[in-house]
N, C-alpha and C positions, 0 to 999 in steps of 0.2 A: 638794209642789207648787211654792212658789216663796215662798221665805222672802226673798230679798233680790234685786235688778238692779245691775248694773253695765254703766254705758252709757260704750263708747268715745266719743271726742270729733269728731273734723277727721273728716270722712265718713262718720259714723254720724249724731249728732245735730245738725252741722254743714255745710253743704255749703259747703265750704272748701278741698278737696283740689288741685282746680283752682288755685289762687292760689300754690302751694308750685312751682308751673313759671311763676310769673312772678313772683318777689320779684328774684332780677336782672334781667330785663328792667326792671321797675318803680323796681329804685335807680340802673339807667344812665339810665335817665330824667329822676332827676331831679339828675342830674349833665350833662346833656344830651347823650347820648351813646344812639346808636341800638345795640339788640342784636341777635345775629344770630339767625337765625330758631330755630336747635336750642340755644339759650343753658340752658332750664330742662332739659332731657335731660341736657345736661353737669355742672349742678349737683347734680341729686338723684343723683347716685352717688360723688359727694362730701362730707368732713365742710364741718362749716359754716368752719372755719380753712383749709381745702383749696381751696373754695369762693371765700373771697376772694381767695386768693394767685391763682387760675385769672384771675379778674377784673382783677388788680392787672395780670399780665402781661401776657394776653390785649388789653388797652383802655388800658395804658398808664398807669394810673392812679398821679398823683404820690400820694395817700394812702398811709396804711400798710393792714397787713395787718390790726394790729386797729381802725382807723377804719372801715377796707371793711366788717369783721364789725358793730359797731357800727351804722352806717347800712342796713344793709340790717338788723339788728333793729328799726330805726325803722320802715321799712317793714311789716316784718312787726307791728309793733305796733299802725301804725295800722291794719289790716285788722282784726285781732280788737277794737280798739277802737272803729272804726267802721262796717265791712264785711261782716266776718263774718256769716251769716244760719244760721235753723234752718233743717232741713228740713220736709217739709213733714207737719205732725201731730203735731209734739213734744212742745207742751205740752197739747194734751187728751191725750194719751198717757201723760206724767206725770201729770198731775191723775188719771185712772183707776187709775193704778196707790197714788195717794195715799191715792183711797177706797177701793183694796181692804187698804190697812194695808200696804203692803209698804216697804221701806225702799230706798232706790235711791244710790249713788254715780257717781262717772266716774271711770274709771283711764283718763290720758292721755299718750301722750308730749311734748306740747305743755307750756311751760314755766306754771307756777302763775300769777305775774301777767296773761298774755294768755290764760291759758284763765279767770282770774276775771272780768279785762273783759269780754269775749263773752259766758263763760255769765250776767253778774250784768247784764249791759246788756239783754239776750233773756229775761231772765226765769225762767231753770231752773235758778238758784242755792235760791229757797227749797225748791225739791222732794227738794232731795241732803242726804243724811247730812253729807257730806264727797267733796272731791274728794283724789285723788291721783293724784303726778305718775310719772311714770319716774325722773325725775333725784334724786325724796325716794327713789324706792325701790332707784336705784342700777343698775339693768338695764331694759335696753329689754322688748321685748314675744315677745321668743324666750324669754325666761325667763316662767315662771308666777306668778314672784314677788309681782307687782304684784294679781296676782289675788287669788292667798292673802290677800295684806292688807287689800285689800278687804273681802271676805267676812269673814276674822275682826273687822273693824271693826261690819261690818252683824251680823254674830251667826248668819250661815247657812254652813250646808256646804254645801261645791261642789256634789252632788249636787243641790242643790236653790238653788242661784245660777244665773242666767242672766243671760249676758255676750253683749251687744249689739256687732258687731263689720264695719267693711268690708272688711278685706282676710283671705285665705288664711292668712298668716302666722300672723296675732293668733288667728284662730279657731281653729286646728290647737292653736296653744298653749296657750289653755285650756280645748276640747275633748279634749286630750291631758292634763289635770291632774283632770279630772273634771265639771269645771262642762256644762252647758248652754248650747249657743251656738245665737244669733240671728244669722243671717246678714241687713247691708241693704245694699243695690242702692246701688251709688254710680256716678256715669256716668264718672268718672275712672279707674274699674279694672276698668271693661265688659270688657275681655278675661279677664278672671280672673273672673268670675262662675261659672261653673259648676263650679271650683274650691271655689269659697265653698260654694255649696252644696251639696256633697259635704259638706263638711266642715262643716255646720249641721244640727241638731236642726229648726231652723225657719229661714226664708227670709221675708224681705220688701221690697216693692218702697219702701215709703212706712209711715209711723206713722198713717195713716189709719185702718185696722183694728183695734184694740186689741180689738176682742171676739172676733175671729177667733184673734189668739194667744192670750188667756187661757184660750181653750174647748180649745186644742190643749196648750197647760200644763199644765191644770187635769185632762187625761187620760192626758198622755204622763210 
């Protein structure tokens, strides 16, 4: 039925995704320095070193390349440290799955310290086995890897793990390793939604229902 969870982070149990298209707007800001309107499009298909040199040139900036990176970490830091929000149904969702003895982690590719702040500030840190990240596990989320370790942390086989997941990519990958995926509704990647759920076992809009998916678990 369901031996162990593993809940992705930034747009699953996070509504955060939105914020990842304004971390340069956000650090030209407070450089004082307006950004152009398609600024976060230009950034998310760049690495983060890619990202600042774009900046450096682009706006002229007397900084260097790893200052640019550095300060816009700040940014990004202070959002999980004081920004960041659940969504909405998280933690009676956790506590239910507390009481039915299940054991739960988060495999994220957001880095370990700003994903402790946020989860340990909101409250969902005492619920987790263990979190892990991408960069402990050495590959992002096209590989299953992160999954695998998971699970053999928590003591469950994939068949019977269920990985909580908002985009296509992540579900496909460890839908494709065996696990059990939950697909949730995040309004950042509304166009890919039906995508998602092709490629979900289950589908949800919000964490409000927890006895809707256990009944569907608990038979599928």
């Amino acid at each position: 039925m369901i031996d162990g969870v593993i809940f992705d982070m930034d747009g699953t149990l996070l509504d955060s995704m939105y914020f990842w298209e304004q971390v340069g707007t956000t650090y030209l800001k407070t450089l004082g320095l307006q950004a152009e309107t398609d600024l976060g499009k230009q950034l998310l298909v760049r690495s983060r070193e890619d990202g600042a040199a774009y900046l450096k040139e682009q706006y002229h900036l007397k900084k260097s390349v790893p200052e640019i990176m550095e300060g816009m970490h700040r940014v990004v830091h202070e959002f999980y440290e004081s920004i960041a929000q659940l969504k909405a149904g998280v933690l009676p969702f956790l506590q239910s799955l507390r009481e039915k003895g299940i054991p739960m982690a988060v495999a994220t590719s957001t880095g370990r310290f700003d994903a402790e702040c946020a989860l340990g500030r909101l409250g969902v840190l005492p619920y987790l086995s263990f979190l892990l990240t991408s960069e402990e596990v050495g590959v992002g989320k096209t590989s299953p890897e992160i999954y695998f370790q998971a699970a053999e942390r928590l003591g469950s086989a994939p068949e019977k793990t269920w990985v909580f997941e908002d985009v296509p990519h992540a579900a496909a990958t460890a839908r494709g390793a065996g696990f059990r995926v939950v697909g949730i509704y995040d309004a950042s990647s509304v166009g890919i939604q039906y995508d998602l759920r092709d490629l979900s076992d289950y589908y949800m809009l919000d964490f409000t229902d927890f006895d809707a998916f256990y009944r569907f678990a608990a038979t599928n």
